[in-house]
C-alpha positions in Angstrom: -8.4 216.7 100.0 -10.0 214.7 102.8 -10.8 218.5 104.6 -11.9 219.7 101.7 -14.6 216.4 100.7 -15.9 216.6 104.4 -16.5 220.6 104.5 -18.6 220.0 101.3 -20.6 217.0 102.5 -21.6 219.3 105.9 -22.5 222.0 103.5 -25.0 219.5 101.3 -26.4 218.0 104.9 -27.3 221.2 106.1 -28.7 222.1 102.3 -30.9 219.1 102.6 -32.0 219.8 106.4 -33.4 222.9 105.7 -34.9 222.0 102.4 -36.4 219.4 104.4 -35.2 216.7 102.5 -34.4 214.6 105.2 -32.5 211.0 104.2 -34.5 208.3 104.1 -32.9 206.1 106.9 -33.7 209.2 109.5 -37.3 209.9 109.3 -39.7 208.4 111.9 -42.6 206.7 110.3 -46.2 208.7 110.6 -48.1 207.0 114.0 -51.5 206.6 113.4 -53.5 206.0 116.9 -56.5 204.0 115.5 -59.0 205.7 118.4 -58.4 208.8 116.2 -60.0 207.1 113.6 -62.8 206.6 115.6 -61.9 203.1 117.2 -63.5 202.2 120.9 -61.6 199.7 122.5 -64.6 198.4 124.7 -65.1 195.3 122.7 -68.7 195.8 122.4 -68.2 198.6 119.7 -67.2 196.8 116.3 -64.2 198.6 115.7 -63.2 196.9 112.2 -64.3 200.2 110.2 -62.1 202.4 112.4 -58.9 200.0 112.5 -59.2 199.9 108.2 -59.5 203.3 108.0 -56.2 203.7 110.0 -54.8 201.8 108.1 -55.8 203.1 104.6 -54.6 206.4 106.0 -51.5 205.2 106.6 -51.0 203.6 103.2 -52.1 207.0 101.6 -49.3 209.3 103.8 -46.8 206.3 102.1 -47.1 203.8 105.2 -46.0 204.3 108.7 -47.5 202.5 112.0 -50.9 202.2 112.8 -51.2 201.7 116.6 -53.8 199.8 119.1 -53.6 201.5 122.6 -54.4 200.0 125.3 -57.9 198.6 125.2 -60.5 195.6 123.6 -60.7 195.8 120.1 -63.7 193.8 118.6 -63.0 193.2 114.6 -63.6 191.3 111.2 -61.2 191.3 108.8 -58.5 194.0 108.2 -57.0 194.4 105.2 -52.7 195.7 105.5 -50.9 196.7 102.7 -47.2 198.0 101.5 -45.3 200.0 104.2 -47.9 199.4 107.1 -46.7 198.1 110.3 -50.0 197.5 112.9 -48.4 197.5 116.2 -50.4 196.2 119.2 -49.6 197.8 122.6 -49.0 196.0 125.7 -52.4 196.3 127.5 -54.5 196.2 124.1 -56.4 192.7 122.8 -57.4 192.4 119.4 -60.4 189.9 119.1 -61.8 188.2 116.0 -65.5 188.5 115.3 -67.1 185.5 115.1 -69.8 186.8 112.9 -69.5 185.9 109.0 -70.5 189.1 108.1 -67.3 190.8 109.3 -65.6 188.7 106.9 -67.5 189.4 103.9 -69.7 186.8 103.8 -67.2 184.3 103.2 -67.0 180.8 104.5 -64.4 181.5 106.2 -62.4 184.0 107.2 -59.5 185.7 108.3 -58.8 188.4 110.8 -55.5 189.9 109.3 -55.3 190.2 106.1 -52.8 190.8 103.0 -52.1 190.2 99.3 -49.0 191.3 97.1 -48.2 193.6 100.0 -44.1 194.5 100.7 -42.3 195.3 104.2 -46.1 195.0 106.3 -46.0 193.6 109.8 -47.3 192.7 113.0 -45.7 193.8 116.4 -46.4 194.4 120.1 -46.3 193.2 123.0 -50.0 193.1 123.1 -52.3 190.1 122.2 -54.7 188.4 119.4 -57.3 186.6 120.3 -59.5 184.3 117.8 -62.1 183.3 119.9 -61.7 179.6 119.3 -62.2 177.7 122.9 -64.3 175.1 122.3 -63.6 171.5 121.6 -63.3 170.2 117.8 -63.1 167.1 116.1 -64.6 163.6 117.3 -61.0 162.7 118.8 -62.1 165.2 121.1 -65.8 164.6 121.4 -66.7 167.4 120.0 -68.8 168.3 116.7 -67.3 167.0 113.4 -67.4 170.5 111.5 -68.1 174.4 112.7 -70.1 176.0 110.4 -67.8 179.1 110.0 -63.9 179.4 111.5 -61.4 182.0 111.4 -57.7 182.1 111.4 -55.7 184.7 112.6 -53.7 185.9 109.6 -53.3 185.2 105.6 -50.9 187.1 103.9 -50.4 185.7 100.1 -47.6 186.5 98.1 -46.0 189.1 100.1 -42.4 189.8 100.5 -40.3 191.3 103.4 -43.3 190.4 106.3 -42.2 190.5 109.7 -44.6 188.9 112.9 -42.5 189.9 116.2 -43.2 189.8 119.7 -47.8 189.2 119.9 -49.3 186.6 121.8 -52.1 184.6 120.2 -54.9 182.8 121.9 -57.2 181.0 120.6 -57.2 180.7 117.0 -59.9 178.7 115.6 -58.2 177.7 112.5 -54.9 178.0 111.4 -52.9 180.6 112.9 -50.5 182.3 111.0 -50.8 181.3 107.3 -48.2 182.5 104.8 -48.7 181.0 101.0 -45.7 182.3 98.8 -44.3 184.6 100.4 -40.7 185.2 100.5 -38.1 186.7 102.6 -40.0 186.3 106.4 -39.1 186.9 109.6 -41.4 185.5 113.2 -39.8 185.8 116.4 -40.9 185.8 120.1 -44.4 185.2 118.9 -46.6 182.7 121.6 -49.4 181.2 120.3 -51.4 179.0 122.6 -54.5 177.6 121.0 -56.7 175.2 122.5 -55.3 171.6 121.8 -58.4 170.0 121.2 -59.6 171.8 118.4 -58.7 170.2 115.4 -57.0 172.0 112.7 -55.8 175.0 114.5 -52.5 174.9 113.6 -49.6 177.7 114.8 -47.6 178.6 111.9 -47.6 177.4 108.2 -45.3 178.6 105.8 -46.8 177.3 102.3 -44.7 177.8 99.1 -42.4 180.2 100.7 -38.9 181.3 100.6 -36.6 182.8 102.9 -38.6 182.3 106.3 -36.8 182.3 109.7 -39.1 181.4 112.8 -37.4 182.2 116.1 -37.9 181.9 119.7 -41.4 181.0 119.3 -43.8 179.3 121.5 -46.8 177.4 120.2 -49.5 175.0 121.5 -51.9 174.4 118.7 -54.8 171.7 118.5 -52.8 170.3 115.4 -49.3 170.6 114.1 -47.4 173.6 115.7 -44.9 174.4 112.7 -46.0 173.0 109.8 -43.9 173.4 105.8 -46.8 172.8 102.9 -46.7 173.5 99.0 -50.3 173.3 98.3 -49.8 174.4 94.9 -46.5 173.6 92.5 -44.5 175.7 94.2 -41.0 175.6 96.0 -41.0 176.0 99.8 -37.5 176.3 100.5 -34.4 178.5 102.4 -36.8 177.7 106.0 -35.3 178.1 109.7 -36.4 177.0 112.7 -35.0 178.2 115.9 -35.1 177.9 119.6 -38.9 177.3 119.4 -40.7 175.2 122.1 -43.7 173.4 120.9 -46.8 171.2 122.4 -49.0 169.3 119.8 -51.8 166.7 119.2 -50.1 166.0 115.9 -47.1 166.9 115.1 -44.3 169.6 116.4 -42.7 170.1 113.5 -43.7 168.8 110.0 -43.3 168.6 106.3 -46.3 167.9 104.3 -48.8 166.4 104.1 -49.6 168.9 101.2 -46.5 168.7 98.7 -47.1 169.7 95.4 -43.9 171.6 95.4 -40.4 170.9 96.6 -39.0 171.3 100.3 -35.3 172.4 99.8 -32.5 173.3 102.5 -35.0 173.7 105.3 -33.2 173.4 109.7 -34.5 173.2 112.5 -32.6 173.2 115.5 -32.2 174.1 119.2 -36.3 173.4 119.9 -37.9 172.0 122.9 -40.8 169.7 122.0 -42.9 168.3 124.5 -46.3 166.3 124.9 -46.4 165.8 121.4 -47.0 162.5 119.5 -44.1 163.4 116.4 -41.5 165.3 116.9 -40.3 166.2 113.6 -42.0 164.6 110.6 -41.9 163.9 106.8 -45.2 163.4 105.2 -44.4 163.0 101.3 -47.9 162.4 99.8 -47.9 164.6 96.4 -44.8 163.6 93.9 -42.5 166.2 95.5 -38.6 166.2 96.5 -38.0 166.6 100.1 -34.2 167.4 100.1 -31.5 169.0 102.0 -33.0 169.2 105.8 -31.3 169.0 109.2 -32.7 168.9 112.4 -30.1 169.2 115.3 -30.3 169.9 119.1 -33.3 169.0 119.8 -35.0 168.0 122.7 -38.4 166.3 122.8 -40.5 164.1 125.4 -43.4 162.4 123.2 -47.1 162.1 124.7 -48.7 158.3 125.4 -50.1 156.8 122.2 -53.6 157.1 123.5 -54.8 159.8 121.4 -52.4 159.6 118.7 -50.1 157.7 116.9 -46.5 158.3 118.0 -43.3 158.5 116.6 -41.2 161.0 117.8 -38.9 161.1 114.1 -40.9 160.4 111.5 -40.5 159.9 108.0 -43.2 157.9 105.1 -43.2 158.4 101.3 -46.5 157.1 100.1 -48.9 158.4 97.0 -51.8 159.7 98.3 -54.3 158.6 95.6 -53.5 155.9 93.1 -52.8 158.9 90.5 -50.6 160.6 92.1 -46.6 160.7 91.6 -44.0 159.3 93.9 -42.0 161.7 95.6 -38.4 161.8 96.7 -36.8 162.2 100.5 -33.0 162.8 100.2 -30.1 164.1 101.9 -31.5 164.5 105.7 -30.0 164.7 108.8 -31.2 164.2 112.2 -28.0 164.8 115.2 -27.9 165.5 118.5 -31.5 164.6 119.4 -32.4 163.6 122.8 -35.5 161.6 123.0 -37.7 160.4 125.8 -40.8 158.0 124.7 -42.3 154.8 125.2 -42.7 154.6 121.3 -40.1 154.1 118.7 -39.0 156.3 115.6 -40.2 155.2 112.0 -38.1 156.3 109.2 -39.8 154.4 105.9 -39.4 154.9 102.1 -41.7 153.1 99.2 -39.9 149.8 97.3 -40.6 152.2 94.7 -38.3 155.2 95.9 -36.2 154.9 98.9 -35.0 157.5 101.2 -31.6 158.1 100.1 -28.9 159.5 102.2 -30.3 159.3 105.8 -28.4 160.5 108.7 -29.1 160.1 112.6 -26.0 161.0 114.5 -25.6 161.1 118.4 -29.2 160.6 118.9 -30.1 159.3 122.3 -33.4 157.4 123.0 -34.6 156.6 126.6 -37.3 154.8 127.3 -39.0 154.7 131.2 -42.2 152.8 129.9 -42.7 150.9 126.8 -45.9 151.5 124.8 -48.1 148.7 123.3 -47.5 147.9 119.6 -50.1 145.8 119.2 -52.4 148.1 117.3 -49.6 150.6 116.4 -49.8 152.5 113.0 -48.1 155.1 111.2 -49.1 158.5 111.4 -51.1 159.5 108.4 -51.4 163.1 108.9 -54.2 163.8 106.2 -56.3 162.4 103.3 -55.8 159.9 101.4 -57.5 157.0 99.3 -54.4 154.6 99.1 -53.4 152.0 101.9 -50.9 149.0 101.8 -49.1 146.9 104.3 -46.8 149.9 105.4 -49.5 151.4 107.2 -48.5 149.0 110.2 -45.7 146.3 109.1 -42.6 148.6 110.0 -44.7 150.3 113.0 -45.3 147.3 114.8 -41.3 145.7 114.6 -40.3 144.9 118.0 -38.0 147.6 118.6 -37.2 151.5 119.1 -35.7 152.8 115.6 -37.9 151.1 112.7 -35.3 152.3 109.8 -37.1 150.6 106.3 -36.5 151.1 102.7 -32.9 153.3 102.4 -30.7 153.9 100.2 -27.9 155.2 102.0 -27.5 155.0 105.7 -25.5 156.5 108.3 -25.6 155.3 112.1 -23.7 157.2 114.7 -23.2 157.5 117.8 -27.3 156.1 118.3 -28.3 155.1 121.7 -30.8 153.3 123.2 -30.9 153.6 126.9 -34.1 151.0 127.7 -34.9 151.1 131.6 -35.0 147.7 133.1 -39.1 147.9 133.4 -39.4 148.7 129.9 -37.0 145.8 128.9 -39.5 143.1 131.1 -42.0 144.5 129.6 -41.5 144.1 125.8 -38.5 142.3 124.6 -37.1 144.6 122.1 -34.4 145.4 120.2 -32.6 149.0 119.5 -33.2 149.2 115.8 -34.6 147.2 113.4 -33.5 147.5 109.4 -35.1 146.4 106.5 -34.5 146.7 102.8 -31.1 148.9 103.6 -29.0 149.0 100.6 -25.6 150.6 101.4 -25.1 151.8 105.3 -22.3 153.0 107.6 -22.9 151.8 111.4 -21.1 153.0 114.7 -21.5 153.5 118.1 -24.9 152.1 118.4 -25.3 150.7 121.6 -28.4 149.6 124.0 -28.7 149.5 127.5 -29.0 147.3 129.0 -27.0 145.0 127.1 -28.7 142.2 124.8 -28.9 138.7 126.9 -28.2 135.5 125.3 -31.6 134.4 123.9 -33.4 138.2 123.8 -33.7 141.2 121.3 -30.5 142.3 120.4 -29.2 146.1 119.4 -29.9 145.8 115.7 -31.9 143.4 114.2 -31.3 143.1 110.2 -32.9 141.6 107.5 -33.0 142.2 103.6 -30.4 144.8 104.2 -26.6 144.7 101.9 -23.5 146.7 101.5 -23.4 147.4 105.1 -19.7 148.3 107.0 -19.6 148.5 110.6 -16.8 150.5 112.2 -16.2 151.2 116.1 -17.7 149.9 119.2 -20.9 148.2 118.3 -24.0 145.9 120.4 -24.5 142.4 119.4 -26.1 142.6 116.1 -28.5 139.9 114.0 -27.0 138.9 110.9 
């Protein structure tokens, strides 16, 4: 019988061969070479016309890959759709006009385009630049606004995107920008922006679902990896992985925006350096922040004389009197090795603690101690509200400012404090406030606490706490 089914599914393979009915999974998808289409590839030649066309064609023969060669490509916006791949060879540079008029006439723009499109990508080992070198922002000294900016890429509501392999210089706004899209896949993309130009970010998903980002390297003039729900949508099922990133704000964040929920989001294995927050929680808009892990990390934080640093960071705050009170739960931060001069900040509202908070074998060193005299927490965008917690929990004399938490487990936390830094400013490891229900172990400071001086934990308004293991000398 077996004979038999196998002579008859030859006989149909062959039928179908001839017939030219090929099976899907075998065909090669249709190449189309953009210079055939009329493209230059001397940069002085606008060649958005000719890149379109390319890819219309391909959308019309049912999608395939439309190519850059080697060469300069000068263009506006380009608009993909379903089934197109635009692949940019090694050797070939696609630049972004700066000229509103390759954009539409819009106030801004974007150079890549997409809108309800299915399986489209960006490949190559080639390169993207935006144009976007000069300085921005007054932190910078540089001019408040620019009177027309581009980012490198928008697609909205797409599903099954993939972004593998392109550099990215440059971008004068935010550099890969994906607003609900679901099931999305970035890896071995470098995107090195100019750090001082505000708001060029590297990669935001916004409202999306299913997004893995891998083996990525960004240094953006704002935050490098940045989860937002601008609208009242989920972002959720999000992956972060072996990524190294540079900042001026923050590395990895969650927020400010957050109209929508952040659920089961990880980030681990990353390499964060020169950046003021490592991995932060910026709950502004009435959403849920819930389910999140951060693990294996490593991070050395930047001197707090541009920014304000805190290399975990975690606030709940309503970002105009009107709006709602969101809700951080469930979060884990383990195996985290931190260098800085500036301690982390982990703060809920009275109103709504953080509930179930985790740091588990997370090692802090400090070399040089940073002044907290003036120290604030991050605020990472707008806002019309301010109270007490803008500084009180900052400015605690110690390394971990843990305030407001329902739920709190310490393991296995370290803080390794050279001798230098512990002349310099007396302080102690961790410092809790309002903690209603913790577990502690293992949390230790070197060097030891002296008769007289900080200790490892300082505590006050906290309850329900059980202490198990070896411990430092704690306040009681």
């Amino acid at each position: 019988m077996r004979i038999g089914f196998l002579a008859v599914a030859g006989v149909a393979a062959v039928l179908l061969t001839v017939a030219g009915c090929v099976p899907a999974a075998s065909r090669s998808p249709a190449d189309f070479n953009v210079r055939d289409f009329g493209a230059k590839g001397d940069r002085a030649t606008n060649d958005r016309a000719a890149i379109q066309a390319a890819v219309d064609a391909c959308a019309k023969a049912g999608g395939g890959v439309v190519r850059l060669p080697p060469g300069d490509y000068l263009s506006g916006e380009v608009r993909l759709v379903s089934g197109v791949t635009l692949q940019i060879d090694a050797g070939a540079t696609l630049w972004a006009s700066t000229d509103r008029k390759d954009y539409n006439g819009k106030s801004s723009g974007h150079l890549l385009v997409a809108d309800k499109a299915e399986r489209v990508a960006v490949v190559g080992e080639g390169t993207i630049n935006g144009q976007g070198t000069g300085d921005l922002g007054r932190r910078w000294g540089g001019p408040e606004k620019a009177d027309f900016r581009t980012g490198i890429l928008l697609f909205t509501e797409c599903r099954d995107v993939t972004i593998r392999g392109v550099k990215i210089l440059f971008s004068d706004a935010w550099t890969l920008h994906l607003k609900r899209c679901d099931n999305v896949t970035i890896a071995g993309v470098t995107i090195r922006n100019n750090p001082h130009r505000l708001n060029s970010d590297g990669i935001d998903p916004n409202s999306c679902r299913h997004v893995r980002i891998e083996n990525c390297a960004i240094t953006a003039g704002d935050d490098c990896i940045v989860l937002k729900s601008t609208e009242p949508y989920p972002c959720e099922d999000v992956e972060v992985i072996g990524c190294t990133l540079e900042s001026t704000t923050a590395a990895i964040k969650l927020g400010t925006e957050s109209k929508g929920d952040f659920r089961r989001i990880t980030f681990r294995d990353c390499t964060i350096r020169n950046s003021p927050v490592g991995v932060g929680f910026y709950l502004k808009d009435g959403a849920t922040m819930e389910d999140v892990t951060a693990s294996r990390l490593k991070m050395e934080m930047c001197d707090p004389s541009v920014h304000d640093v805190a290399p975990l960071f975690m606030d709940i705050e309503k970002r105009n009197p009107d709006s709602k009170i969101g809700t951080i739960r469930r979060v884990t931060f383990e195996d985290i090795d931190i260098r800085t001069g500036t301690g982390l900040l982990l703060q809920g509202m009275p109103e709504s603690p953080i509930e179930d908070l985790t740091l588990r074998n997370i090692t802090v060193r400090v070399d040089k101690a940073d002044d907290y005299a003036k120290r604030r927490k991050p605020v990472g965008g707008n806002r019309t509200t301010h109270d007490e917690r803008d500084f009180c929990y900052a400015r605690l004399p110690c390394y971990a400012a843990i305030a407001h938490v329902k739920g709190l487990t310490l393991e296995n936390v370290k803080f390794m404090i050279s001798e230098e830094a512990s002349k310099q400013y007396d302080r102690a490891g961790a410092c809790l406030r309002e903690i209603d229900g913790a577990t502690i172990s293992g949390v230790t400071r070197t060097p030891k606490p002296e008769a007289g001086r900080a200790r490892t934990l300082d505590l006050q308004s906290c309850r329900n706490l059980r202490f198990t293991g070896p411990m430092g000398q704690a306040a009681p």
